[in-house]
Backbone as a chain_set.jsonl record, in Angstrom:
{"seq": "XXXXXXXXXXXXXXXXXXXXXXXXXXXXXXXXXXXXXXXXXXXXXXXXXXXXXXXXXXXXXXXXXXXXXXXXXXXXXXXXXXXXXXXXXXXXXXXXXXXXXXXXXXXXXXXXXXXXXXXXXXXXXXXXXXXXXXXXXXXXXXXXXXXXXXXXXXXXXXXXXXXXXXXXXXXXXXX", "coords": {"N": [[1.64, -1.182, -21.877], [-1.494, -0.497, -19.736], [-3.102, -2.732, -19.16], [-1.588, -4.917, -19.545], [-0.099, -4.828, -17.253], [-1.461, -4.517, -15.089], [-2.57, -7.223, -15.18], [-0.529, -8.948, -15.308], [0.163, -8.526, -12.614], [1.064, -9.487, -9.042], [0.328, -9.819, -5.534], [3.276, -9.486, -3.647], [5.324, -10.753, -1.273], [7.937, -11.561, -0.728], [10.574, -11.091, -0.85], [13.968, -9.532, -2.026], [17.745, -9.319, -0.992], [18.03, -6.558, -1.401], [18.439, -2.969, -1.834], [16.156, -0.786, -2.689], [16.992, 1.897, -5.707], [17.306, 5.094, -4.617], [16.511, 6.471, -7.181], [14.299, 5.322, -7.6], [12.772, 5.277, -5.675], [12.393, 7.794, -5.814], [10.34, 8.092, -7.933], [8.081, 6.245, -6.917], [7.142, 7.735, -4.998], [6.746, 10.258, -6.431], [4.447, 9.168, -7.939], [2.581, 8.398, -5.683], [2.52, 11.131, -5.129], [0.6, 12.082, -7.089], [-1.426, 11.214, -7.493], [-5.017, 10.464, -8.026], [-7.17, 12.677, -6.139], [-10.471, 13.347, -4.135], [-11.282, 16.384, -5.704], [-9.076, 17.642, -5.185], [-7.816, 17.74, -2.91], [-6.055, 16.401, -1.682], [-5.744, 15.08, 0.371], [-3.84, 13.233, 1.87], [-0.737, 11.626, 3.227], [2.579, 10.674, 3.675], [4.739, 8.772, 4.64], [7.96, 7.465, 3.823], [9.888, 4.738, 4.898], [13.083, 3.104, 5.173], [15.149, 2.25, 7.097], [15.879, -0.785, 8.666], [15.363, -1.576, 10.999], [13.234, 0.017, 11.911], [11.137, -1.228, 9.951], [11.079, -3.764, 10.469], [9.894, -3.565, 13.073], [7.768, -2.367, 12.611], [6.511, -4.49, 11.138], [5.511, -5.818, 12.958], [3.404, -4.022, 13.402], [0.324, -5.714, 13.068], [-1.413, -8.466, 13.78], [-1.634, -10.749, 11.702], [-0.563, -10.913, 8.668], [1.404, -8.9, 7.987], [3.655, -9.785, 8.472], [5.706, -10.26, 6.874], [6.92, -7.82, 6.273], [9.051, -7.607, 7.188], [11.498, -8.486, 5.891], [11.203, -6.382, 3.665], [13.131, -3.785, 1.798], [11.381, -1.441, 1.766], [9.215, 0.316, 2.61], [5.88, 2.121, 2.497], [4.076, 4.199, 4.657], [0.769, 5.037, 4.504], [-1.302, 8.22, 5.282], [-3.791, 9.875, 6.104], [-5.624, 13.231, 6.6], [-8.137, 13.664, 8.156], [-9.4, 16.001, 8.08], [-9.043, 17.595, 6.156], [-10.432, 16.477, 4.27], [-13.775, 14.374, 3.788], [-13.766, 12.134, 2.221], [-10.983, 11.0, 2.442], [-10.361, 8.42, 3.119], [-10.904, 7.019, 0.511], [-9.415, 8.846, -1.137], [-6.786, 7.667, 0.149], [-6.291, 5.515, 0.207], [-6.302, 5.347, -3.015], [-4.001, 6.571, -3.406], [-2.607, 4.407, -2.717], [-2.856, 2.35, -3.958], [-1.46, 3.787, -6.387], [0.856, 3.932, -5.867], [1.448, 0.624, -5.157], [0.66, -0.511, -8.373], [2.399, 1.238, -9.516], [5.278, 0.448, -8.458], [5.388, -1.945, -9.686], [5.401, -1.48, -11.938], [7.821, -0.603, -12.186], [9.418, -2.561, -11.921], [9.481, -3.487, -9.586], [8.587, -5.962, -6.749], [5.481, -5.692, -4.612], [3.207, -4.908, -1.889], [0.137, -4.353, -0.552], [-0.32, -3.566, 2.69], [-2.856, -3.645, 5.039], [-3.907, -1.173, 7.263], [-5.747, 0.442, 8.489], [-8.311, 0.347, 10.786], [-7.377, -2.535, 11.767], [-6.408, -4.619, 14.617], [-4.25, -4.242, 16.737], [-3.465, -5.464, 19.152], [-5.037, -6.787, 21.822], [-5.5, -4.71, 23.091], [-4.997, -2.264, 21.578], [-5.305, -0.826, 18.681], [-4.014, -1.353, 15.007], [-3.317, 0.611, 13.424], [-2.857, 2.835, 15.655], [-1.014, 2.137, 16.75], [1.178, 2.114, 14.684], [1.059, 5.203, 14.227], [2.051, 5.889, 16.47], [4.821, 4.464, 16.621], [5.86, 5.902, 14.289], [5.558, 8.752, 14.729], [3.421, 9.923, 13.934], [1.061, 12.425, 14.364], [-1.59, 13.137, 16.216], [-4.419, 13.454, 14.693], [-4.054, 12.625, 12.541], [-4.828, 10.365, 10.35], [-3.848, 6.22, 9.816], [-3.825, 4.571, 7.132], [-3.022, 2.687, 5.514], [-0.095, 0.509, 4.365], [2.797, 0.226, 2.353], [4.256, -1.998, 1.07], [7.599, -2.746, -0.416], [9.662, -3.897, -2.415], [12.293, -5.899, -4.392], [11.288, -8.263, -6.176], [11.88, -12.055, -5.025], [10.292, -13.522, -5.331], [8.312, -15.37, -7.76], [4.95, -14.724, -9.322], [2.376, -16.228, -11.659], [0.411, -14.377, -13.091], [-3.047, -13.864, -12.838], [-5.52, -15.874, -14.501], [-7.674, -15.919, -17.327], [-9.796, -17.046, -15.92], [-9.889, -16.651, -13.138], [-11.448, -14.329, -13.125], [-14.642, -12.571, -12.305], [-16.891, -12.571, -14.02], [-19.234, -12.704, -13.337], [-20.078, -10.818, -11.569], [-20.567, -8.78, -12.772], [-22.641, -6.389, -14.456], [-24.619, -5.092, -16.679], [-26.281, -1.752, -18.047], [-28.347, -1.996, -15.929], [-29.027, -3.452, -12.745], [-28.665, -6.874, -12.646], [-29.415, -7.665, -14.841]], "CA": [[0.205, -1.01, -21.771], [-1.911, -0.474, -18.543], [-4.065, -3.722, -18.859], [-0.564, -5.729, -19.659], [0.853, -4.242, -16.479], [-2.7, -5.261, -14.303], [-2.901, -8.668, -15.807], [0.387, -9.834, -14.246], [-0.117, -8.09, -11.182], [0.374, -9.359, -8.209], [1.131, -9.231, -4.278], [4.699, -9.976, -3.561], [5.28, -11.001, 0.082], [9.247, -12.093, -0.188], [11.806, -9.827, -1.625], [15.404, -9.72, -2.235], [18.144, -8.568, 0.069], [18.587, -5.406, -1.85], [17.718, -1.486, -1.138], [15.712, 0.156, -3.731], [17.601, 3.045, -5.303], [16.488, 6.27, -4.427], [15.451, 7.306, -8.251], [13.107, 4.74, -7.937], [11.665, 5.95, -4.488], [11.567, 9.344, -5.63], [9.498, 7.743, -8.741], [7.58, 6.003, -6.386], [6.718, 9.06, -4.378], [5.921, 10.938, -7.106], [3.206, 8.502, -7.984], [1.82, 8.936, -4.983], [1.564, 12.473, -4.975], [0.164, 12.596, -8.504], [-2.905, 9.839, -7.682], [-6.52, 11.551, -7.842], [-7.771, 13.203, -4.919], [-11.453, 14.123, -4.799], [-11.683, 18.015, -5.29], [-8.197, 17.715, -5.122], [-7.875, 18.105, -1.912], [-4.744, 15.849, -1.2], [-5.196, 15.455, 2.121], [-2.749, 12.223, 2.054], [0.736, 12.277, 3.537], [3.314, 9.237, 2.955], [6.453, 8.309, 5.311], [9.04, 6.617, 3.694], [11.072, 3.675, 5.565], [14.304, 1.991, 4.292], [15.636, 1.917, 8.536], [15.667, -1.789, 8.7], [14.658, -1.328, 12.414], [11.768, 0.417, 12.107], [10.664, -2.141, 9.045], [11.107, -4.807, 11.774], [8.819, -3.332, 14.177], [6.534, -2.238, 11.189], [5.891, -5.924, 10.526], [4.845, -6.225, 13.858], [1.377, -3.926, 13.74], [-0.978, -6.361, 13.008], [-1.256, -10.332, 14.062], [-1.559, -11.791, 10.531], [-0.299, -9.631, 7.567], [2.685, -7.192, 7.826], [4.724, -9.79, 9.185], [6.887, -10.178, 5.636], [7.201, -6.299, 5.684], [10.292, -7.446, 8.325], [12.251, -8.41, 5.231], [11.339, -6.042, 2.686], [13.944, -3.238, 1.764], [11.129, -0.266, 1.384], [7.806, 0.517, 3.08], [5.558, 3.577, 1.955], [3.274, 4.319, 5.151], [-0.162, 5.876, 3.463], [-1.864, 8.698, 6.32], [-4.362, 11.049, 5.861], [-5.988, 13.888, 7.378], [-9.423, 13.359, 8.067], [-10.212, 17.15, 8.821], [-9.072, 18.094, 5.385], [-11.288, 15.677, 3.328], [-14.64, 13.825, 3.82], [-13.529, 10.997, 1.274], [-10.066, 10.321, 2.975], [-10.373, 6.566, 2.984], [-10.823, 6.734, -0.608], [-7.846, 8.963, -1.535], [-5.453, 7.142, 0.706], [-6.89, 4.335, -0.851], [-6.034, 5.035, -4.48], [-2.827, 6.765, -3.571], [-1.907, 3.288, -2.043], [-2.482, 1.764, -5.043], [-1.091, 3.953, -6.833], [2.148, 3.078, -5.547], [1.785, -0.853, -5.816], [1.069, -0.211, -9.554], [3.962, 1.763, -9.598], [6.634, -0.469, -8.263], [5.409, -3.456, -10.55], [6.106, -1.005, -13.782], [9.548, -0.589, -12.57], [10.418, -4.105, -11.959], [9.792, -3.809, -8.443], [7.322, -6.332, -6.006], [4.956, -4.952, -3.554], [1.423, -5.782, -1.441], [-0.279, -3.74, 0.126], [-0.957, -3.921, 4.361], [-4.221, -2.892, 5.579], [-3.756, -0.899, 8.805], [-7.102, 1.206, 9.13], [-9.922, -0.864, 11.607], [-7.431, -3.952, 12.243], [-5.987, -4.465, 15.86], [-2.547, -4.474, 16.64], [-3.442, -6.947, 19.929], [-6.649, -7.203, 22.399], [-5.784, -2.873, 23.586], [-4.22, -1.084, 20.452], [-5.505, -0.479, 17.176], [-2.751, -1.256, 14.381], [-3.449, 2.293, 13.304], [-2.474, 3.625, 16.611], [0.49, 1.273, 17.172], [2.348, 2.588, 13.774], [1.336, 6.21, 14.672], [3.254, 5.962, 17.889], [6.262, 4.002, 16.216], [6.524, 6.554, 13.565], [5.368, 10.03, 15.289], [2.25, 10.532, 13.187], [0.339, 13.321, 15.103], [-3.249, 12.549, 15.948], [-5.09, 14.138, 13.998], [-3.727, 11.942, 11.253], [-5.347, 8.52, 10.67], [-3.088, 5.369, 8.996], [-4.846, 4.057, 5.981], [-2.06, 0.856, 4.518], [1.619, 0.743, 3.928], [3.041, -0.722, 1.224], [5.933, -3.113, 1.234], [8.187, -2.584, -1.878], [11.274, -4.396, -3.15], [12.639, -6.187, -5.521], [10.739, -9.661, -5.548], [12.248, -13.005, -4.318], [9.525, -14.879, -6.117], [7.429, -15.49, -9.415], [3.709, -15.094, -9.436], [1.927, -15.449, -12.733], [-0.776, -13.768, -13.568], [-4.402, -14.71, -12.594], [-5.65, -16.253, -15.814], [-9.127, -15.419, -17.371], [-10.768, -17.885, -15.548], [-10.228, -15.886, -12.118], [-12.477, -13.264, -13.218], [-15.494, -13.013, -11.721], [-17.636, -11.783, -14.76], [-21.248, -13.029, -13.202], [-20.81, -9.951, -10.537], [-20.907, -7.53, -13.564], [-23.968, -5.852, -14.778], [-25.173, -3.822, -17.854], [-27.244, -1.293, -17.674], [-29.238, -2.263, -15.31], [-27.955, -4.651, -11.878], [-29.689, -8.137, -12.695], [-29.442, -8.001, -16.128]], "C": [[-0.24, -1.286, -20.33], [-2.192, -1.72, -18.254], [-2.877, -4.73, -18.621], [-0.205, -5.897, -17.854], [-0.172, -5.003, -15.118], [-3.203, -6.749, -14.237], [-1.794, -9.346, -15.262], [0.763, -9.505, -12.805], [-0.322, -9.291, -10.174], [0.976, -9.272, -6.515], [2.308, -10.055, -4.405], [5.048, -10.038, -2.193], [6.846, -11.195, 0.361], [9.914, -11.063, -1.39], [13.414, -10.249, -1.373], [15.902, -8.964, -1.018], [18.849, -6.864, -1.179], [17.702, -4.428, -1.953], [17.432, -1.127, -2.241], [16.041, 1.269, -4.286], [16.499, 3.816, -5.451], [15.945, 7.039, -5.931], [14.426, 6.709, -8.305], [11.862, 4.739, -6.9], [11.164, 7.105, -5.024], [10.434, 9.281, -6.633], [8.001, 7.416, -7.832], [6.457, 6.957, -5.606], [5.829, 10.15, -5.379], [4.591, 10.634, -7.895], [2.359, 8.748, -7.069], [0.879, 10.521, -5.047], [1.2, 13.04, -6.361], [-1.495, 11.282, -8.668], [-4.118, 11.278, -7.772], [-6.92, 12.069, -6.669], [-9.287, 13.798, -5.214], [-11.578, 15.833, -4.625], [-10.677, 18.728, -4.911], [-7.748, 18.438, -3.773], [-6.488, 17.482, -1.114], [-4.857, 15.494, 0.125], [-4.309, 14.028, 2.849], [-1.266, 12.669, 2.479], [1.045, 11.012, 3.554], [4.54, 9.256, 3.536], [7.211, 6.875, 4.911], [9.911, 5.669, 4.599], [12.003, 2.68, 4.639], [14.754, 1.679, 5.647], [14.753, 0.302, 8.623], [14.671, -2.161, 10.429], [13.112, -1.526, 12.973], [10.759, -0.168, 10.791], [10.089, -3.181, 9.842], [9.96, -4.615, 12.674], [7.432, -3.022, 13.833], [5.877, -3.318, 11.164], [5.496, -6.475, 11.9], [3.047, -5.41, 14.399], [0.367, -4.383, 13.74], [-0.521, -8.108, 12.758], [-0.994, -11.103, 12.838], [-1.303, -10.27, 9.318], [0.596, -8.932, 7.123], [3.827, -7.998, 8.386], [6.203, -10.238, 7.992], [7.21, -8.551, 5.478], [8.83, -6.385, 6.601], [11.58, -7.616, 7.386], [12.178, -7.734, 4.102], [12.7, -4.642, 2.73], [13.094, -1.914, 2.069], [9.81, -0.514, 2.126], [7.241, 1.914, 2.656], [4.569, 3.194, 2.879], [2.062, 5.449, 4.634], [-0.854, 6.634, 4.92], [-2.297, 9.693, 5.451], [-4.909, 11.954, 6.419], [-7.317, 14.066, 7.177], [-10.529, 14.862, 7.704], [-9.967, 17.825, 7.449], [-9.908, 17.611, 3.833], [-12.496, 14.775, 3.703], [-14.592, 12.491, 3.526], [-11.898, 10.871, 1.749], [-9.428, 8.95, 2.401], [-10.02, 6.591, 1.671], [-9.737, 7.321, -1.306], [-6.686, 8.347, -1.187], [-5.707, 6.399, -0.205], [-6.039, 4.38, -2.39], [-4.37, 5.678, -4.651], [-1.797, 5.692, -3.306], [-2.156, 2.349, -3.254], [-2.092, 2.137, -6.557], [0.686, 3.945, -7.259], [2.203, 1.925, -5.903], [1.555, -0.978, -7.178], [2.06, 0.364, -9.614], [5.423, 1.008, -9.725], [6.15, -1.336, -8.969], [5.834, -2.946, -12.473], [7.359, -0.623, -13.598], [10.292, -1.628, -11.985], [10.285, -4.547, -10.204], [8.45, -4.78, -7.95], [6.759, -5.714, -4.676], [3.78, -5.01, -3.391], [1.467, -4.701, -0.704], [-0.715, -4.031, 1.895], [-2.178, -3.085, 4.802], [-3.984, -2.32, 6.96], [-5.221, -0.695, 9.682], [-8.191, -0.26, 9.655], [-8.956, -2.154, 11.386], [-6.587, -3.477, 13.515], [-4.583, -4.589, 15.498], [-2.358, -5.861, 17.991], [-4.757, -6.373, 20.551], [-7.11, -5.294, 22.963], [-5.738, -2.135, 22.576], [-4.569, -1.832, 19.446], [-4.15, -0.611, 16.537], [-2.966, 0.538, 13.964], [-2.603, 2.952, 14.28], [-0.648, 3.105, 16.933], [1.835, 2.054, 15.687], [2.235, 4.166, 13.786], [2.679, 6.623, 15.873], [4.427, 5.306, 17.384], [6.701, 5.762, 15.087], [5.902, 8.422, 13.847], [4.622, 10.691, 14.543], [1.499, 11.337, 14.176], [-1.07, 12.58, 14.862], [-4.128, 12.723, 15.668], [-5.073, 13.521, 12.579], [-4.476, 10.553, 11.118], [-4.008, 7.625, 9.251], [-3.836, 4.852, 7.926], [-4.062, 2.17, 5.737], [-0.7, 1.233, 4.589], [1.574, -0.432, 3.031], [4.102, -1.005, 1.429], [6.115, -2.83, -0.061], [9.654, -3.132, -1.756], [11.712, -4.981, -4.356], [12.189, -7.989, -5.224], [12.293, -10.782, -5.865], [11.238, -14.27, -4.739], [8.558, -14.118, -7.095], [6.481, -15.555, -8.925], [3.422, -15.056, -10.365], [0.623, -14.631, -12.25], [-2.083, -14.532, -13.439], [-4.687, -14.757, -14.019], [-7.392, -15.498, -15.928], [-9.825, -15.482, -16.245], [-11.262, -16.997, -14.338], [-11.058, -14.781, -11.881], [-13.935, -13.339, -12.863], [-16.568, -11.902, -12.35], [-19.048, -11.734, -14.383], [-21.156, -11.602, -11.942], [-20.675, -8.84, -11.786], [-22.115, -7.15, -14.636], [-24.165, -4.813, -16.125], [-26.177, -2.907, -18.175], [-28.328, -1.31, -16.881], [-28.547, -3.475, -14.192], [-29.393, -5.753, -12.47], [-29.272, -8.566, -14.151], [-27.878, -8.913, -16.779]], "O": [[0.379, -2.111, -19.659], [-1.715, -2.143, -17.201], [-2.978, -5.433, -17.616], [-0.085, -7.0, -17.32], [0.278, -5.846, -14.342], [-4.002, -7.268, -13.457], [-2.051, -10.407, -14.693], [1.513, -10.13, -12.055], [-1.328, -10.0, -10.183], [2.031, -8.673, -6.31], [2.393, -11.079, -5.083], [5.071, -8.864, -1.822], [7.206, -11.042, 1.529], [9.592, -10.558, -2.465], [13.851, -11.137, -0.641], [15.233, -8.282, -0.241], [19.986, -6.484, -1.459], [16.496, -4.614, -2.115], [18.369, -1.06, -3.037], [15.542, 2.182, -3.628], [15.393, 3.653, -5.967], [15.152, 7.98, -5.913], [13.482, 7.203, -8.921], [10.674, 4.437, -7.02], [10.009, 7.515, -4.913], [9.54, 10.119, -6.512], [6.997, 8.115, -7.967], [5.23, 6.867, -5.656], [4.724, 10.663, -5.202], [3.832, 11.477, -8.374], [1.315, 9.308, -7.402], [-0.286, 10.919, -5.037], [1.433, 14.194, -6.721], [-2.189, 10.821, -9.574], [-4.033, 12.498, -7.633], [-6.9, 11.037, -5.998], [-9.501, 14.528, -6.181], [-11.91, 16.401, -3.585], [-10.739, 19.873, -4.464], [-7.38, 19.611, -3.721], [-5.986, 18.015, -0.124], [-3.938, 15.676, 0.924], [-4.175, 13.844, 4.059], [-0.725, 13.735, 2.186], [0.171, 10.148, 3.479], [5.462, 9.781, 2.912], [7.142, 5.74, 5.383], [10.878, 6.294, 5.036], [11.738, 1.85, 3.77], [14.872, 0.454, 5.651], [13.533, 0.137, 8.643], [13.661, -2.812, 10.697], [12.373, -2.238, 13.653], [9.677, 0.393, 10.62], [8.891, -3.456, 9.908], [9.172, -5.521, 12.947], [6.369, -3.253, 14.408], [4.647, -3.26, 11.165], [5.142, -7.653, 11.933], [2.118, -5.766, 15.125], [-0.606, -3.828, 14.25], [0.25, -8.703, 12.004], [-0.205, -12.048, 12.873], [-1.746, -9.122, 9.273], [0.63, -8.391, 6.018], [4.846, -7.423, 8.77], [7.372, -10.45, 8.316], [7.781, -8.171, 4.455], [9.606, -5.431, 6.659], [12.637, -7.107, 7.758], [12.94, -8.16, 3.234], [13.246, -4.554, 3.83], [13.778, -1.056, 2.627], [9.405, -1.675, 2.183], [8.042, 2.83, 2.467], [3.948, 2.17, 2.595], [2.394, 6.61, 4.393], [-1.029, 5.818, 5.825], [-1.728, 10.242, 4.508], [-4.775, 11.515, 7.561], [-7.726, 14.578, 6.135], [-11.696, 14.936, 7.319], [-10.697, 18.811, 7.348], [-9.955, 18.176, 2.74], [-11.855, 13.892, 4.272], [-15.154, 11.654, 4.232], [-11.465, 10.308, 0.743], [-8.512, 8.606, 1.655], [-8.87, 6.226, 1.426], [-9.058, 6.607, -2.043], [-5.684, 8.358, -1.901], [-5.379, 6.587, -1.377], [-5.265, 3.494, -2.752], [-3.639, 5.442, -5.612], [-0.587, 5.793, -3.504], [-1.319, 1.45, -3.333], [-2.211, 1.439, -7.564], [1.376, 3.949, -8.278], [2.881, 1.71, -6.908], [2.404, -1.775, -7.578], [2.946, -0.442, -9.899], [6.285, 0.968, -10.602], [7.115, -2.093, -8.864], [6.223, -3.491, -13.506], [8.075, -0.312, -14.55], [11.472, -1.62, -11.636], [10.778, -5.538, -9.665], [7.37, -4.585, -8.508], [7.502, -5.295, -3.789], [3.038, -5.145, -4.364], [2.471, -4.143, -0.26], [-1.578, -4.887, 2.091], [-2.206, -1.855, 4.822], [-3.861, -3.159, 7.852], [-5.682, -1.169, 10.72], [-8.589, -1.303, 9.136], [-9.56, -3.049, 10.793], [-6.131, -2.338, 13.613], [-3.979, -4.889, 14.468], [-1.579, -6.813, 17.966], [-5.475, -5.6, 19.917], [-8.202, -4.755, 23.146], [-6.519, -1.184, 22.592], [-4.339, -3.022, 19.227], [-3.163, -0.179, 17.133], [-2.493, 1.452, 14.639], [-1.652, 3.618, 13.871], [0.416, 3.656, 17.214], [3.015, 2.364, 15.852], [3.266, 4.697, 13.371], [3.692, 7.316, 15.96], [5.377, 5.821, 17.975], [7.679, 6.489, 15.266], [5.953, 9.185, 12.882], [4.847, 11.88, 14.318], [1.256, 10.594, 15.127], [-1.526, 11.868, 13.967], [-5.03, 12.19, 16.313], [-5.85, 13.806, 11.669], [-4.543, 9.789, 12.081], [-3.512, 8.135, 8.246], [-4.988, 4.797, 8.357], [-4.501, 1.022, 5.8], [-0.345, 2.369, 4.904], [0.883, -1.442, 2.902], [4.933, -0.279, 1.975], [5.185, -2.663, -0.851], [10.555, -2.715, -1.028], [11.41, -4.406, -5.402], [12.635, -8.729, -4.347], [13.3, -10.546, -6.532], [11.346, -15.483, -4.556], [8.184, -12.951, -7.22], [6.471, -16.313, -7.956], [3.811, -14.004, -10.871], [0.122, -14.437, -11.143], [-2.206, -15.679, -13.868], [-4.241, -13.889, -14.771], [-8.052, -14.869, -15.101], [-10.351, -14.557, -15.627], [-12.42, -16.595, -14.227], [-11.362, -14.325, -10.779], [-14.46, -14.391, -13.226], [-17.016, -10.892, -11.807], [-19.897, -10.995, -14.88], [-22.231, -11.362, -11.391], [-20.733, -7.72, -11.277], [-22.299, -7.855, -15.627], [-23.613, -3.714, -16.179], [-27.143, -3.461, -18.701], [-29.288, -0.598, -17.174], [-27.718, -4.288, -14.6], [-30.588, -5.503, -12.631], [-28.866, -9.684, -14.468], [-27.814, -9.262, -17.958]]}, "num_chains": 1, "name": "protein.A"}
């Protein structure tokens, strides 16, 4: 069940030393390219990394954040093309979590990294910094990457309590 699957959700920052097999990338992948798009417009694109290398240097785009992506086994960089959609943001967006749902229904852990609007240092945009590592044309913008492996630690599940039912509204906001 979906809610089961959302209810023990959650980020996974440390991972195992082992490579994800490839039926479970190409699973992975095909999540991606099966998320919603508005107007179906797709205009998302998604570069795979398993090159430990370029993981390494990955986890160096942004000061606080990406720097556990240096030991994960799998990264899914999320880019979209601005010129083919209006709503962008919001497809990368759900295609990026359509992945980290993904890997948690097949056993795998995985957090999401925010790239879009954070720095990489006081000149370069992280955006720009993982374009130029991974030869995204510029016309493309970075949205997130997702770290994926096989976790290295237990989180439970946020309990009821964490819910934060007073920001939800019924028919009406206030009410």
């Amino acid at each position: 069940m979906f809610i089961d699957l959302i209810r023990k959700r959650r980020s996974i920052r440390r991972f195992l030393d082992r490579p994800v097999e490839e039926e479970k990338i190409d699973q992975l992948v095909e999540a991606a390219l099966r998320a919603p798009s508005s107007r179906g417009f797709n205009p998302w694109r998604f570069v795979v990394v398993t090159q430990k290398e370029t993981l390494a240097r990955l986890s160096e785009a942004k000061p606080h954040g990406a720097s556990f992506l240096r030991n994960a086994p799998l990264a899914v960089v999320v880019c979209a093309d601005p010129q083919e959609s209006d709503v962008w943001v919001e497809d990368a967006s759900i295609a990026s979590i359509f992945l980290h749902l993904s890997a948690g229904d097949m056993g795998l852990g995985s957090c999401w990294i925010q790239i879009r609007k954070r720095p990489h240092d006081d000149s370069r945009s992280a955006e720009n910094y993982v374009a130029d590592l991974l030869g995204i044309p510029e016309s493309m913008r970075v949205e997130s990457i997702v770290a994926v492996g096989y976790p290295a630690e237990e989180k439970p599940g946020h309990p009821e309590s964490y819910l934060q039912r007073e920001k939800v509204h019924y028919q009406r906001f206030g009410s």
